[in-house]
N, C-alpha and C positions, 0 to 999 in steps of 0.2 A: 597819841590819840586817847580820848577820853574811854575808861574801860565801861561802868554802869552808868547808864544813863536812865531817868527816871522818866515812867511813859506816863505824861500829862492829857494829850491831847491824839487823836487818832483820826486819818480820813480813811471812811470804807467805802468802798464803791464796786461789784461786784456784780456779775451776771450768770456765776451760778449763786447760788442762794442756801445749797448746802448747810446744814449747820448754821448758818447766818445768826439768827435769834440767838440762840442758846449763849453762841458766842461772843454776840453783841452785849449780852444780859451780862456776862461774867466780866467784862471791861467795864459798862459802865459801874457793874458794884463795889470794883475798884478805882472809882471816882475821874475816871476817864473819859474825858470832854471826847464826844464821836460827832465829825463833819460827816456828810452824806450829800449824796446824788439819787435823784429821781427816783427810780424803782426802787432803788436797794433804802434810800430816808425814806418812802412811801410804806417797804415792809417795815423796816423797825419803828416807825411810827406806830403801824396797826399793832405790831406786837408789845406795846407800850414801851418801848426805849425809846429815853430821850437822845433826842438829835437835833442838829444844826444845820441847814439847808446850806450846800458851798456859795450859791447865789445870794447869801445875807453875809457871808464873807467876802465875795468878791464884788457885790455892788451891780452883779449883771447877771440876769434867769437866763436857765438853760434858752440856748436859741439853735433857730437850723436843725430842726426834727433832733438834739441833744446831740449834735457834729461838736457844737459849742458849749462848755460847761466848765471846764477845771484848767483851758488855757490861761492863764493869769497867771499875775506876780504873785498874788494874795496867799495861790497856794503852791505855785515854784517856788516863789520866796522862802514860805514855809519848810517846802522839804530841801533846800539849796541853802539856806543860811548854817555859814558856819557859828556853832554857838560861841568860839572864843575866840572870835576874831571882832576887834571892835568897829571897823567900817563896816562889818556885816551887820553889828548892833547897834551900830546906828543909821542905818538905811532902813534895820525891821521897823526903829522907832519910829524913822520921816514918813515911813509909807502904812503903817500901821499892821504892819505883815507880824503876825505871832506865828511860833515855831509848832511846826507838825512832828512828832517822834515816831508816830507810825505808821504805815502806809498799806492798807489792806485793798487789794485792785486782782480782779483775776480779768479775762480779758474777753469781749465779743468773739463769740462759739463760732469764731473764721471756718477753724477745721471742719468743726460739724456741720457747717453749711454746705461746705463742699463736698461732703460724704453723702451726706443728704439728694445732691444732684441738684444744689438752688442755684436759681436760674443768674446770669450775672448781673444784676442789678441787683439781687439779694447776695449775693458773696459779697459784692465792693461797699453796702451797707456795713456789714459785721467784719468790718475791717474798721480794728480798732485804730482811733491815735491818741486819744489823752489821755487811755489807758497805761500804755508802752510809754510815752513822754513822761509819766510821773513814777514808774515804776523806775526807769531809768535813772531818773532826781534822785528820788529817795536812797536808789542802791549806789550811787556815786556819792553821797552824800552819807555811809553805811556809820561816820564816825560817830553820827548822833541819829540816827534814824533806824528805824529797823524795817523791814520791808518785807510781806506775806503775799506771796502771788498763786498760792495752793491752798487747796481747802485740809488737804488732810497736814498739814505745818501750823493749823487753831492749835491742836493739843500742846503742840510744840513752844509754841507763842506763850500758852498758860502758865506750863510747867516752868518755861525760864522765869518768866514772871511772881511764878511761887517760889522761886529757889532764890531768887535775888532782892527781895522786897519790891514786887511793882518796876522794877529796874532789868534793864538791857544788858548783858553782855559784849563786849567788841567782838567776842569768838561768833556767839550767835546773830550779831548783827553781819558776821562775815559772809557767815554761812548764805544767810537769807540773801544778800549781795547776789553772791555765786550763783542760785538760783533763781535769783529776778532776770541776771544777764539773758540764763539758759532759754529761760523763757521765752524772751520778746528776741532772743537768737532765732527758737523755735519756729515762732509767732510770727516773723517776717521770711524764714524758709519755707514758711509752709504758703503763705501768701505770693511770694517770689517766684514757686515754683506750678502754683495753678495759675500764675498769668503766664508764663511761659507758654504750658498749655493752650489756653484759651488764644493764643494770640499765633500757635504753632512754630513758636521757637523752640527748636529741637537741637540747638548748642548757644544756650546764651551766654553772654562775655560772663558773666559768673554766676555759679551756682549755690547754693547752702541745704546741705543736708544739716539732722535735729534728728535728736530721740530721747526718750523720757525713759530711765532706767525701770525696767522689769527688775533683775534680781545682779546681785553680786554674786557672780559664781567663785567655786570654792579654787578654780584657779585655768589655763588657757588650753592650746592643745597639749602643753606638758605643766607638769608640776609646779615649776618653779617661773608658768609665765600668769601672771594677773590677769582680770578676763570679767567683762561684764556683759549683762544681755537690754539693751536697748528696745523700747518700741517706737515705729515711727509714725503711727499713729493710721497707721494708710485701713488697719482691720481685716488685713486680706485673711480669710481662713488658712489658719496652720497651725502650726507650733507655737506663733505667737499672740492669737486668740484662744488656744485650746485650755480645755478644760483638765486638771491634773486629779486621778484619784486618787491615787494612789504609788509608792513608790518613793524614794529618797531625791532629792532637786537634780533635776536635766544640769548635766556638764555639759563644758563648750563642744565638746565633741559630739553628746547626745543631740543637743541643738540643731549641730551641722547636720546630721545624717539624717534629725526626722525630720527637716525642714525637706532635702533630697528627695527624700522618700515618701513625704506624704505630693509634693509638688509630682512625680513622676507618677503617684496612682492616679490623682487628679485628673491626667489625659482621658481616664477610661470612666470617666462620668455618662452616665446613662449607659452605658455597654453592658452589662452584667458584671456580675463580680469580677472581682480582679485584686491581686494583692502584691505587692512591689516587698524583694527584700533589700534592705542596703548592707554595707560594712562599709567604711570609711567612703563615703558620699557616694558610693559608685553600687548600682544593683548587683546582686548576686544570684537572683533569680526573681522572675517578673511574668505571673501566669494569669490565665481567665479561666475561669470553668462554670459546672452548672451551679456551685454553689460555692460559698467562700471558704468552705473545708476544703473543696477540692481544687479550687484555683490558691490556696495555701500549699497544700501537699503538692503543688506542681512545681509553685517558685520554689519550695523547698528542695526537692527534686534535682533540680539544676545543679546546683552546688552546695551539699550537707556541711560540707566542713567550713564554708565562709560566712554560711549562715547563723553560727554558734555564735553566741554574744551581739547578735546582729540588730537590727531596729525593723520593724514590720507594719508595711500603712495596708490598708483596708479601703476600698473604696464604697462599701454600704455597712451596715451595721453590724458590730461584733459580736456575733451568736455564739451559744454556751460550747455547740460543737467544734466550733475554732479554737473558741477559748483554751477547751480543752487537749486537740494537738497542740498549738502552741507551747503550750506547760510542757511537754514532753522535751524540750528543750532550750538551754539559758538563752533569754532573750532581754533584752537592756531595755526598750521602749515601744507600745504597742501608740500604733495612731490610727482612729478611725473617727468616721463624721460622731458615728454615736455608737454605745455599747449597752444591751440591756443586760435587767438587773442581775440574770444568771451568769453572765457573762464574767462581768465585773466579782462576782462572789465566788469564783472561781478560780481570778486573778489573785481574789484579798491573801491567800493561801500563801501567793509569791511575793514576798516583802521587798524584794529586789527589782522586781520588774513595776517600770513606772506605765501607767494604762492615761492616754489623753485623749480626749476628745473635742469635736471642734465645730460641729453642728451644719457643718455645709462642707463640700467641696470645693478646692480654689479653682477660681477659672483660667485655665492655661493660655486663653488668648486674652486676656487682660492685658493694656495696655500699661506696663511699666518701666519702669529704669531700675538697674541693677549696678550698682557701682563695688569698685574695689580699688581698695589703697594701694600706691606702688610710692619709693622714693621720692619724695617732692610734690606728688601729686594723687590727684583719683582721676581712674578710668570709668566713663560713666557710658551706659548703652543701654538702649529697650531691650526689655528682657525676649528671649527666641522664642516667641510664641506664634513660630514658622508650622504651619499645618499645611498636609497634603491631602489629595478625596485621591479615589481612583481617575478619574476624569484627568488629574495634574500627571500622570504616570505617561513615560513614554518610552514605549518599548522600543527597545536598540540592537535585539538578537530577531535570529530567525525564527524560535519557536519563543510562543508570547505565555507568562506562566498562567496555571491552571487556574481555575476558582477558589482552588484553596491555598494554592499558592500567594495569591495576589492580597488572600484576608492575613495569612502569616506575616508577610513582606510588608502590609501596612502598620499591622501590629508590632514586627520589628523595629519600624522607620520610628513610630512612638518611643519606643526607651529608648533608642539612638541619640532621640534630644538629650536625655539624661546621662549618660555613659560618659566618662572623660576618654578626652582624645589619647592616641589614635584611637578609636571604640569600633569593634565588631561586636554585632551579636548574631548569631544560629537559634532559629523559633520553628517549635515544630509543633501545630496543632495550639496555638494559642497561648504558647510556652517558651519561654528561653530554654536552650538545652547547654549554652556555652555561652559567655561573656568574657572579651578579651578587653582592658581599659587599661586608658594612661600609657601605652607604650610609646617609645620614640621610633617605631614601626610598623605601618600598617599590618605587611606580612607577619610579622612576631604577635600582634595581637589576634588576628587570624591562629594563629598555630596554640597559642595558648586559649584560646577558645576552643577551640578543636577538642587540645589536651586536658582539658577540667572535663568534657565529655565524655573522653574515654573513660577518665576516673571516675566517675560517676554512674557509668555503663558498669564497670569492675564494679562498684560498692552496690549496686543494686544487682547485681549478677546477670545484666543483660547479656543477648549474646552479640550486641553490639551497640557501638552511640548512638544516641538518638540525634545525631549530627546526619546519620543515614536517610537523605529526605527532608532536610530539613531544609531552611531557606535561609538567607543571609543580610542581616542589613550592614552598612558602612558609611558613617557618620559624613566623610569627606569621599572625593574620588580617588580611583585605587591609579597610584601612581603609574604603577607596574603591573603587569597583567600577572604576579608572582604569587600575589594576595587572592588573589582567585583563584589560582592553578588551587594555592592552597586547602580553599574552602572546596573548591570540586573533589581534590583529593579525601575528605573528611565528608563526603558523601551529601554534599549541597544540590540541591537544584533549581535555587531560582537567586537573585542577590538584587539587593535595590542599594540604590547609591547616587550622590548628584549629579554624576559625567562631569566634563569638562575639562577635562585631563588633554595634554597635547599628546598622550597614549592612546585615548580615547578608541581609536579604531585595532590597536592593538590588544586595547583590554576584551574589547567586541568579540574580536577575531576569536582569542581565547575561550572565549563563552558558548562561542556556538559551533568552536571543535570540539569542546565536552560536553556539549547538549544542552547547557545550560539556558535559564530564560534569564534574562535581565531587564530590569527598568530604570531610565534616570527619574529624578527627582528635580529638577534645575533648582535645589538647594541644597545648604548644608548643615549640618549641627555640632560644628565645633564646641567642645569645653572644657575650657583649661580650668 
């Protein structure tokens, strides 16, 4: 392959416009012929660069509201002719096709239309094709062409161009390749996947996921594994819209747990404060109070020792009074919609702790798909944005739980979606008191919920758990009525859960010879 290749000639054609001029300026003042399409030769026109209309190259005006414009030979030819091949130069010569070297094309705003909520006659508009067809050309053709499908790769483009006289690199024409492909990879995922939608195909014969690299982290959930963070473009509030103030760059692990953590405050949108703590994706304490010092100091409460080094989301804005407990102990990641200025000047103190912000809450019943890698393939499913009212609750014991029973028991059912299976949680007064997760038994997670209660009664010097009174959620049905004997023992009184168990009458039974109230849910919240 030809290693520097000299850039004579360039088509740009582009729909954002970014930079456009400046950079239009700096190629032609390096004697470079620039072809152009409609809007984009209309701005460098106005901006006084000279340009060349494609339709006085190709013999044919834009036609079909600009559907039709850069299909031709004139300028496939261009970006597909091999320079050293002589049937290639002599077909450019028969048909008068001169060679294009650079290809500047970013693509009709697909995505943003659809974020937007445009109606579908304006999606299936900004669904590019001669965009993608000539990005394609040019980056198969990478031996003598170079190809720019991003605005911020202008500087990129310069600089090789100052470091090589006016001349192409084969490294950097490779590069630009790689991410032409990624692109119209992206570009047709992202299109693939809202007709899916629109059309209510909910397992199509194939799928294509895309995402535009956010940062290269400094390595995976261990040392020695490589690890980068992708955006897929979707903007849902989180961790990967948030704002970073401060703090040294989120590791994959950071990522995982305030992505967790800020999703499972979300539930308590509009409810009053509420603050979720995590330690490896799973909460460790999860409270509401009248103010977000004191639904802090709750989830804290819960379990002090898992808390340390933990990640902490906020569902309203991060006041100096939080701020300020929080300090009182090492914390890795703060996430809240917003933090004012005392807040934040309070954190500046803690160079370790990274403060994000993200200007909305996510909506937990948003309709989306959650996928994970396995062996040969990906598992793909709508995310669990399973929600119950009291209205859905269906009492299955003799006595039915009280008023505040029932506000506890729904509050529990809430972080249950979040907890990894087997997941119990005990909530007493708008609190976790105990969190059992990821066991390979119901019972066992029950008991070590239990048992972080005790300890926690000891370290605050209660004269007992606050498991005494407390209420119980369980993500799935209790197999065995053992997992309840359990909870009744550790001083429960009321437990929600999805029934369905072929024990079902047995679990019953159990409940209501310890007095207990119980309610199903006819759903579940598994997560592995």
């Amino acid at each position: 392959m030809t290693n520097l290749v000299p850039l004579r000639r360039a088509l740009i054609s582009v729909s954002d416009k970014t930079g456009l001029i400046e950079f239009a300026r700096s190629l032609a003042a390096r004697g470079v012929e620039i072809l152009s399409t409609g809007g984009t030769a209309l701005a460098l026109r106005t901006a006084g660069v000279r340009v060349k209309d494609v339709a006085e190259v190709t013999g044919f005006p834009e036609m079909m509201d600009g559907r039709v414009k850069t299909l031709h030979p004139a300028v496939h030819g261009g970006l597909l002719a091999l320079r050293d091949d002589v049937e290639h130069q002599v077909a450019m010569a028969a048909h008068g096709i001169e060679p294009i070297d650079l290809l500047i094309v970013n693509l009709y705003p697909f995505e943003e239309t659809v974020a937007k909520g445009g109606d579908y006659a304006d999606c299936i508009e900004n669904i590019d094709i001669g965009g993608p067809a000539m990005i394609r050309a040019a980056a198969k053709n990478h031996a003598f062409v170079a190809t720019v499908v991003d605005v911020q790769d202008y500087d990129a483009l310069l600089a090789e161009l100052d470091k090589n006289d006016d001349r192409t690199s084969l490294v950097f024409r490779q590069r630009q390749a790689q991410i032409a492909y990624a692109r119209t990879a992206a570009y047709d995922a992202a299109v693939s996947t809202w007709m899916a939608t629109i059309i209510g195909e909910e397992t199509p014969r194939r799928r294509a996921f895309a995402g535009t690299l956010a940062q290269t982290l400094r390595y995976g959930e261990n040392p020695h594994q490589s690890a980068a963070f992708y955006l897929d473009g979707s903007n849902r509030p989180g961790v990967a819209t948030a704002k970073q103030w401060q703090g040294k760059e989120l590791s994959y692990n950071n990522i995982n747990d305030t992505d967790a953590a800020f999703e499972l405050v979300s539930e308590f949108a509009g409810q009053g404060p509420a603050v979720a703590i995590i330690k490896h994706a799973n909460p460790c304490g999860v409270a509401q109070g009248k103010t977000l010092l004191e639904a802090y100091k709750r989830a804290y409460d819960c379990d002090r020792t898992s808390a340390f080094g933990g990640i902490i989301a906020l569902n309203q804005k991060l006041d100096a009074a939080t701020a300020e407990e929080i300090c009182n102990i090492f914390t890795e990641v703060v996430i809240a919609p917003d933090a004012d200025p005392a807040a934040r000047e309070i954190f500046a103190a803690k160079k370790n702790l990274r403060l994000l912000t993200t200007g909305a809450l996510a909506n937990p019943l948003s309709d989306v798909l959650t996928y994970r890698q396995v062996g040969g393939g990906f598992l793909v499913q709508g995310k669990d944005n399973g929600t119950i009212t009291r209205a859905d609750l269906k009492v299955v014991t003799k006595r039915a739980p009280s008023e505040q029973e029932l506000t506890d028991l729904l509050f529990a059912w809430k972080v249950a979606k979040h907890v990894k299976s087997n997941a119990i949680i005990y909530v007493k007064d708008g609190a976790t008191v105990g969190v059992g997760a990821g066991q390979m038994s119901r019972v066992d997670s029950t008991r070590i919920a239990a048992r972080k209660a005790q300890d926690m009664a000891e370290a605050l010097g209660l004269s007992s758990p606050l498991t005494q009174g407390a209420v119980v959620a369980s993500d799935a049905f209790f197999p065995f009525a053992d997992g309840l004997i359990t909870a009744a023992e550790a001083g429960a009184t009321a437990l929600i859960q999805p029934g369905g168990s072929m024990r079902d009458a047995e679990v019953i039974a159990a409940a209501d010879a310890a007095g207990l109230a119980m309610v199903f849910t006819g759903i579940r919240h598994f997560r592995h």
